[in-house]
Each structure stands twice: as C-alpha cells, then as structure tokens.
C-alpha positions as CSV (number, residue, x, y, z in Angstrom):
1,X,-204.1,55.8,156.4
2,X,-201.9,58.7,155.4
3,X,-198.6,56.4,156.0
4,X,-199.9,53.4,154.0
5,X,-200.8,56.1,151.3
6,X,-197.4,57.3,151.4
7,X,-195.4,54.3,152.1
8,X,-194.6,53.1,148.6
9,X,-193.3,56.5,147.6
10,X,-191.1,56.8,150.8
11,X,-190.0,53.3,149.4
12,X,-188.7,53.9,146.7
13,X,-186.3,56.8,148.2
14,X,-182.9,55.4,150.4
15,X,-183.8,54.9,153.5
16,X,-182.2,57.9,155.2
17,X,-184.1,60.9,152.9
18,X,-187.2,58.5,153.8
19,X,-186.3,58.9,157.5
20,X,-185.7,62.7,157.3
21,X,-188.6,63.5,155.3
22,X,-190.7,61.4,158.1
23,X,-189.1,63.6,160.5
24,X,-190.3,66.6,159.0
25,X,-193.6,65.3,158.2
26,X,-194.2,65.0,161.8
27,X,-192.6,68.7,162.7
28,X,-195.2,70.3,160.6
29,X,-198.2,68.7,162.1
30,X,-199.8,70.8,164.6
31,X,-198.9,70.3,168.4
32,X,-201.5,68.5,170.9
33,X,-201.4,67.0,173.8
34,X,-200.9,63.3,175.1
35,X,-203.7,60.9,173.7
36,X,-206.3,59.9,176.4
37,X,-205.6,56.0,177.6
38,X,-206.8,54.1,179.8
39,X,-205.8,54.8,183.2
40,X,-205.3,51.4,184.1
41,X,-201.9,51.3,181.0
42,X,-199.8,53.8,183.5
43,X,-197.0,52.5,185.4
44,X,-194.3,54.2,187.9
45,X,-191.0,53.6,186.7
46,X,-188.0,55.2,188.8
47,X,-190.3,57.8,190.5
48,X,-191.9,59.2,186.5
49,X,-195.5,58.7,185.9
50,X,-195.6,57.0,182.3
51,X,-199.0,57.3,181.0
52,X,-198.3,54.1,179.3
53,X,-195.4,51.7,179.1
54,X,-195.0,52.2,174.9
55,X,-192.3,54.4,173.9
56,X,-190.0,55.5,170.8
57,X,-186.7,54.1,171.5
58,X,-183.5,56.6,170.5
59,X,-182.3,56.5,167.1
60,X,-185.4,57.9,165.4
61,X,-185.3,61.6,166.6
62,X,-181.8,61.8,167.0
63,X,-181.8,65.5,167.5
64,X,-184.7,66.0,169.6
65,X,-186.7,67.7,166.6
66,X,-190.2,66.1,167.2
67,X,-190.3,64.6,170.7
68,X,-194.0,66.3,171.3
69,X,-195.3,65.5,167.9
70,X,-194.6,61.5,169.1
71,X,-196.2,62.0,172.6
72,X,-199.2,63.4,170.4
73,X,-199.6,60.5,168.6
74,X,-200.5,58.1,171.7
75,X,-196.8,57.4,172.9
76,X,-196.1,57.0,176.9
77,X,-192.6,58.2,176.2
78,X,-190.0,59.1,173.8
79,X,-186.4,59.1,174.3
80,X,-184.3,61.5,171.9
81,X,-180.8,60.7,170.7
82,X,-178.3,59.8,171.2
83,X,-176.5,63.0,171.5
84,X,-173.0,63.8,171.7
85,X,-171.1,66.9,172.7
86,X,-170.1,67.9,169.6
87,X,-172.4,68.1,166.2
88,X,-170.4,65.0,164.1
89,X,-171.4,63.8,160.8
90,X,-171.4,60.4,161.7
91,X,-170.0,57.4,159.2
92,X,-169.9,57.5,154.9
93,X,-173.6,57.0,153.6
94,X,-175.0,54.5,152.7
95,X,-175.4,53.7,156.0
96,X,-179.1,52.9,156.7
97,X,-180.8,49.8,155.4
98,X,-184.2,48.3,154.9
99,X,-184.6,44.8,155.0
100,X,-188.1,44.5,153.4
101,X,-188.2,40.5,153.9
102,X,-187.0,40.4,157.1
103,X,-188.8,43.2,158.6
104,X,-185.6,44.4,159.4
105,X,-183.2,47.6,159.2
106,X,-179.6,47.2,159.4
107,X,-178.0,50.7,160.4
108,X,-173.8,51.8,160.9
109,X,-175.1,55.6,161.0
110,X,-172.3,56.0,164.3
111,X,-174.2,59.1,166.4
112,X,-174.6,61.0,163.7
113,X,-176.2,64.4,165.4
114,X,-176.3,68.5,165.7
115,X,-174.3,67.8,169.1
116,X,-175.5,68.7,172.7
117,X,-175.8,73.0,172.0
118,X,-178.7,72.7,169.2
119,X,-180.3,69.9,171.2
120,X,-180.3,71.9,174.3
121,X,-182.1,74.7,173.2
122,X,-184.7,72.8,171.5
123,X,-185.2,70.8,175.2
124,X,-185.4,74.2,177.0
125,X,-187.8,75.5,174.3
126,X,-190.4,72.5,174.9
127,X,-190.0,72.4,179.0
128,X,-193.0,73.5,180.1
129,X,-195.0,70.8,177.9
130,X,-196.1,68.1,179.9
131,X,-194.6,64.5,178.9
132,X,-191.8,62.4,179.5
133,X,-188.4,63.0,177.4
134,X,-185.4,61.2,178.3
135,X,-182.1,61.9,176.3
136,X,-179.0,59.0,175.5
137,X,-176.2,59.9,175.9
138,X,-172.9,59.1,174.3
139,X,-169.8,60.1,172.9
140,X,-167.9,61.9,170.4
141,X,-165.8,59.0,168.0
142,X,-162.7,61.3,168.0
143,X,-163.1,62.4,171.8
144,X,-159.5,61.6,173.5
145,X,-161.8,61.0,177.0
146,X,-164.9,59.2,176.2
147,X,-165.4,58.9,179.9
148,X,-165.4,63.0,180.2
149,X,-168.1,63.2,177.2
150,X,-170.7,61.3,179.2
151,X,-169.9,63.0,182.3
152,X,-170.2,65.9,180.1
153,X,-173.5,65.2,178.5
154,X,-174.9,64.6,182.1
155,X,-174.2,67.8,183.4
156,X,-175.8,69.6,180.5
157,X,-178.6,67.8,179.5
158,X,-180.0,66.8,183.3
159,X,-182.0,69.9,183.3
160,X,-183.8,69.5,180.4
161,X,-184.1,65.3,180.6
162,X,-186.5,63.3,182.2
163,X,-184.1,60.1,182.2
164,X,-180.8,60.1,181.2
165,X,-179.9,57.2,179.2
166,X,-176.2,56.1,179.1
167,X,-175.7,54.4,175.5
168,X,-173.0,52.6,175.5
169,X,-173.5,49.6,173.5
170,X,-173.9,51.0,169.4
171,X,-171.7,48.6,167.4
172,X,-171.2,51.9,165.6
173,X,-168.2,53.7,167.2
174,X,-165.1,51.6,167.5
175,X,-164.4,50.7,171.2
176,X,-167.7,52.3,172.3
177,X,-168.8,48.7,173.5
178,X,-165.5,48.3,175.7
179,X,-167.3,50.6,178.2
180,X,-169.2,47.5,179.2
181,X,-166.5,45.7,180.5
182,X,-166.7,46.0,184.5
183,X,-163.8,48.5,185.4
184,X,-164.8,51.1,182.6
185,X,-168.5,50.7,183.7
186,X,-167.5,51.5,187.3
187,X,-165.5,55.1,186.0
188,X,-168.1,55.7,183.6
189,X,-171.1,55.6,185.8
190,X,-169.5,57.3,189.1
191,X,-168.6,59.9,186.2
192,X,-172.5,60.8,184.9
193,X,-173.8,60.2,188.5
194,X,-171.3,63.2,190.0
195,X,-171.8,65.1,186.7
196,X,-174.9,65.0,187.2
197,X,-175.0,65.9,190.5
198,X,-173.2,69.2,189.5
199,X,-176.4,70.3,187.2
200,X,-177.9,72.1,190.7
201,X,-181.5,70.3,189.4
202,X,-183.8,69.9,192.3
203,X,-185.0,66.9,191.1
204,X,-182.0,65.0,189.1
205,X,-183.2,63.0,186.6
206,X,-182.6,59.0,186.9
207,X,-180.0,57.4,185.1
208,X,-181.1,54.5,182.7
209,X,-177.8,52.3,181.2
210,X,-178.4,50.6,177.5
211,X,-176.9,47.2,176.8
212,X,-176.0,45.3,174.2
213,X,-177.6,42.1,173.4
214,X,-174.4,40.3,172.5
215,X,-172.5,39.6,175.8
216,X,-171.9,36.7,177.7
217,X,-173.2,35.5,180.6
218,X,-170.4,36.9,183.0
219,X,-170.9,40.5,181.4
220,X,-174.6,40.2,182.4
221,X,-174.2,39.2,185.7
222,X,-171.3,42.1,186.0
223,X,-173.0,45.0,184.5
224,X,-176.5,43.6,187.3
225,X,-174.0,43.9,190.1
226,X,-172.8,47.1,188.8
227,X,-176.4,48.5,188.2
228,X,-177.3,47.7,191.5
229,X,-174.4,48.8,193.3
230,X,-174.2,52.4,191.9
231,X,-178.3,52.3,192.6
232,X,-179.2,52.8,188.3
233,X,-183.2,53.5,187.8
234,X,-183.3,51.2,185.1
235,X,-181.9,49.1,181.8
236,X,-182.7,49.0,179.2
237,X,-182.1,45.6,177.2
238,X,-181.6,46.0,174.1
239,X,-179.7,47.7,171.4
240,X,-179.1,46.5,168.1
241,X,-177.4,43.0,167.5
242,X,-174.2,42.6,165.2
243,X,-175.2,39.4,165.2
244,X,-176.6,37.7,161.8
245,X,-179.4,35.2,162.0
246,X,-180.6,33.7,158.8
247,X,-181.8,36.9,156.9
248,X,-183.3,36.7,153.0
249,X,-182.7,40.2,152.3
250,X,-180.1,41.4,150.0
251,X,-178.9,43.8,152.2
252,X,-177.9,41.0,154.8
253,X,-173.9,41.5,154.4
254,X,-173.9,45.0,155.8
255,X,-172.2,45.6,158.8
256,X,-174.1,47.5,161.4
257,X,-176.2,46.9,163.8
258,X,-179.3,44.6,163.1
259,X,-183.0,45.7,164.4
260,X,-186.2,44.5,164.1
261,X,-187.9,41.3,163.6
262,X,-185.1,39.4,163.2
263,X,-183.5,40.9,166.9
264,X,-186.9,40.1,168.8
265,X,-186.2,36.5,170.0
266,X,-182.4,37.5,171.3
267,X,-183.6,40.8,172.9
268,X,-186.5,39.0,175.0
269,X,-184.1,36.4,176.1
270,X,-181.7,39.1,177.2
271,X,-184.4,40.7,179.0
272,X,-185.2,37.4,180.5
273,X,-181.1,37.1,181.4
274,X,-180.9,40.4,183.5
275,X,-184.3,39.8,185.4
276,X,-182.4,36.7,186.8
277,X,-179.0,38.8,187.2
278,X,-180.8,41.6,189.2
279,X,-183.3,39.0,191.3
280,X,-185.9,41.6,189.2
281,X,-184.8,44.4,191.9
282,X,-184.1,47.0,189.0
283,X,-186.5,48.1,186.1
284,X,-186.5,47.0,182.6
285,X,-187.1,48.6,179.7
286,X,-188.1,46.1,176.7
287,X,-186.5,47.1,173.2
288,X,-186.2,45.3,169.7
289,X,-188.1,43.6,167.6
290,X,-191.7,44.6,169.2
291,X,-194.0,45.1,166.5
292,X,-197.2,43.9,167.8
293,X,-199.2,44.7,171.7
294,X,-198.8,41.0,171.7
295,X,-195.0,41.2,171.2
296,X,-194.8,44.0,173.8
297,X,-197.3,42.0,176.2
298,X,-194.8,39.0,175.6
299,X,-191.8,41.5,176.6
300,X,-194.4,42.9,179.8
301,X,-195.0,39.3,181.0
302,X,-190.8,38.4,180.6
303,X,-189.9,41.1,183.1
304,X,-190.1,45.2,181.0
305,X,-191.5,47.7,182.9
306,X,-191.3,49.8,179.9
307,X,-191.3,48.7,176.0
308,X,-189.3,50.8,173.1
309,X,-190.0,50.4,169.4
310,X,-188.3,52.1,166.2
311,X,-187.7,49.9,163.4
312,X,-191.1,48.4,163.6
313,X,-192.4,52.0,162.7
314,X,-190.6,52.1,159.6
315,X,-192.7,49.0,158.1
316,X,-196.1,50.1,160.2
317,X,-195.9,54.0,160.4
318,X,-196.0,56.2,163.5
319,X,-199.8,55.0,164.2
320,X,-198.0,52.2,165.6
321,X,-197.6,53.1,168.8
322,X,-201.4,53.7,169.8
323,X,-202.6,51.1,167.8
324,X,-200.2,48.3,170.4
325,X,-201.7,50.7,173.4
326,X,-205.1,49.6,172.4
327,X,-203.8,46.0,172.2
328,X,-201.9,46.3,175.7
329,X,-205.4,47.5,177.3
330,X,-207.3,44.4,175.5
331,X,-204.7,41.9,176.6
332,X,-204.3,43.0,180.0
333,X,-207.9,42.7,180.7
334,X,-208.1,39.0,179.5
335,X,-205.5,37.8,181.4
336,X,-207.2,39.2,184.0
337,X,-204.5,42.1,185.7
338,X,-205.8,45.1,187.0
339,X,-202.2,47.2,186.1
340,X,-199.4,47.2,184.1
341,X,-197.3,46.5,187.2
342,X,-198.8,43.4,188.1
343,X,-198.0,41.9,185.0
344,X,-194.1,42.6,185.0
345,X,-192.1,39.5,184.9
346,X,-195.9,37.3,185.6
347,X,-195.0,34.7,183.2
C-alpha cells in the first residue's frame, strides 16, 4: 500500500535517485526476521536450506546495504552485487531506464559499486543473522587481469557468502562476456575454485556461474560441459538481453542490457536450453522477466530450482516477493506436488 502510495512520486524522479531512495527506504525500516511460509515452499539447493525458492536477483542492492531488510519482507534469498575489488563509478549517467509500456528497464550502469572493502564489513557486521546471502562477483573494467579479480573476489568474500556467484555475462563492461567462451571459462573457474579454497572457510561456499541469454547453441552446450566438469552448484540463466524485441517505449534505442517483461520468453527458453545441455544434473536458478507466482511456477515447472526477480519490483514494489510466495504455495497444491522439488523441470 505504502509503494503504490509512493509510486507516482518515485515516477516522476530518474530512475537511479528512484532506486537509491528505495534503497534507503528499506535501510530505515526496522530489522525482523524471515517471514513464516509454508514449510512445504523450501527446497535444498547445493547443500543451503532456502526457505523458499523466490529471491532478489543482483543488481538491486549492489552494495550489500539492505540484504536483511529483503529477507524481512518474505524473500527465500537475496543475492547482493555484483561487487568488484575496487569501488568504481561505473559508466556516464543516464544510465538506468524505465520502460513504462513494456514493463521493462533497460540498464548500462557497468558494476557500478563501493568495491569489495565497504561490502565486506557490512557482510561481517550481519553474519550472525540467519538467512541466505550470496554475493556476484565480477571485475574491475580497467583491471589488466580480470581473471585475478574473480579469483580475488573469491578469496575475500567466501567467508562472508553463502553462494558465490561468478557474473560474467553484463553487456556492461567491454569484453566482460568473452569470459564465456570455453578456454577463458576453464582459467576463470579453476581460478575462484583455488581462491576459494585459500579463504581457510570450514564450509566453502558453492560456486553459482551467471550466463547470458544471448549465446548460441554450442556456447550452451560448452559452458554445461564446463559446469559439470569443474563440479559448479548451480546456474543461473539469465542476465539481461542486448537483444531488442519489439518495444513501444521511448527509451527503446538505449544500449544496455534489457530486463523484464520483454526478456521473460528468451530467459525461459534458455533455462529450458541448459536443462537439456546438463541432462538436468546441475541446479537452475530461473531469472528475468518473472513478475507473477504463475510466471515463476512456469520457470519451476521448465527446470529452476530457484527463481530471481528485480525489474519486476520496480513496477510492483518490494511486496512482490511474498505476494508470488503465496501464489507458489496455491499453485503447487493444485497441481497436486507435495514440494518444490518435485515440480522442477515436471512439465
């Protein structure tokens, strides 16, 4: 109720002082813990007990400012960043779009972030809370060793991290998406799986690997093999599209990456594309374009252990999250699964 009272003046503002001051709206409300679901909504994904399979997908607390405030408001997860090891500014504003008719936001905001120090100590200072945090990972733009940042980012944030999540696929940084081709995955992923080894944790924290959804059918199938190989806990399909499909908004010729409504169809067949490539023998987490419990249910039933939203909340407000919780619970029970689980990849 608050959001839709607020909504038209956070409208009328650019889209980035709309997203900060959303930000701090949600560090000033008082902490509590994880909203009570139904028991039969948590899942096991790479040894973590989700409470549910909805989560924030990185991008909207870039800085890990508000991780608990999210889990508060009926989210299974959140997942902060993507955080480099140095604060950078990120590209020239404007760089953030809304895409009112199209349900859409287009974004070039290239890991724009504090950098891995202020990020750190805000991780250590909310360790003891219960809840599931992962943190992407990624790059500086000016880093002469991209390779050496992740490796980097591994080693200091697998203390603090539930998941690690290795972002390499924003259209955002120039060359950032070359890291998908097979021989720079191999480096890059023997890299963050010995860095992280180094962190001395007791319990390392598994390694998630986000993909584009523009690549071609032999990058799938080489990025699966890799997954499987180097033993990855999950994917997670997909981030933004720099792809345009027919979009009424004004704001359609920015370059960027696309999210949101527009994304959904491409990211579920994606999701559909790796389930094939991996013979399902690796979890999938389920990101763009899910707006609805019946487009995450959709995304459950095409092969996502886990679903991630973000742009969706910009239209529908952080009450979003609970609200497709409800509708997961509902829709699970008439179709008649007992679990979460048993409806992965059932359609």
């Amino acid at each position: 109720m608050l959001f839709r009272l607020l909504k038209p003046a956070l409208f009328a503002l650019d889209s980035e002082t709309g997203h900060r001051l959303a930000i701090r709206g949600l560090k000033a409300l008082p902490l509590r813990g994880p909203m009570p679901v139904p028991s039969a909504l948590a899942t096991t994904v790479a040894g973590l007990n989700f409470p549910n399979p909805v989560g924030v997908a990185a991008g909207f607390d870039k800085d890990a400012e508000v991780p608990d405030a999210l889990l508060g408001l009926g989210f299974g997860f959140t997942e902060v960043g993507s955080i480099t090891p140095l604060p950078q500014a990120g590209n020239p504003q404007p760089r953030l779009f809304r895409l009112v008719e199209d349900d859409a936001v287009i974004n070039r905001m290239g890991f724009n972030n504090g950098g891995a120090e202020a990020a750190l100590a805000r991780l250590r200072a909310r360790a003891a809370r219960p809840g599931i945090v992962g943190v992407n990972i990624g790059a500086n733009k000016d880093s002469p060793d991209r390779i050496a940042d992740y490796a980097l980012m591994a080693r200091v944030m697998a203390p603090v991290a539930s998941y690690l999540c290795v972002n390499i696929s924003s259209p955002n940084t120039p060359g950032l998406r070359a890291l998908q081709d097979e021989s720079a995955l191999t480096g890059l992923i023997d890299a963050v799986i010995g860095a992280r080894g180094e962190a001395g944790c007791t319990a390392p924290p598994p390694i998630f690997l986000k993909v584009a959804p523009d690549l071609e059918p032999a990058d799938i199938d080489a990025i699966a093999r890799i997954a499987l190989d180097k033993g990855l806990a999950a994917l997670v399909v997909s981030n933004t599209t720099i792809s345009r499909p027919a979009l009424r908004s004004h704001h359609a010729g920015e370059t960027g990456g696309l999210s949101g409504a527009p994304l959904r169809s491409l990211a579920t067949e994606r999701l559909r594309d790796f389930r094939k490539a991996t013979g399902a023998a690796i979890p999938l987490v389920g990101v763009g374009g899910i707006a609805t419990a019946e487009h995450a249910w959709e995304r459950i039933r095409a092969g996502a252990s886990l679903v991630q939203l973000y742009s969706a909340m910009v239209y529908a407000g952080p009450g979003l999250g609970a609200r497709i919780v409800r509708g997961l619970d509902a829709l699970m029970r008439r179709d008649g699964f007992a679990s979460i689980a048993e409806a992965v990849g059932s359609e």
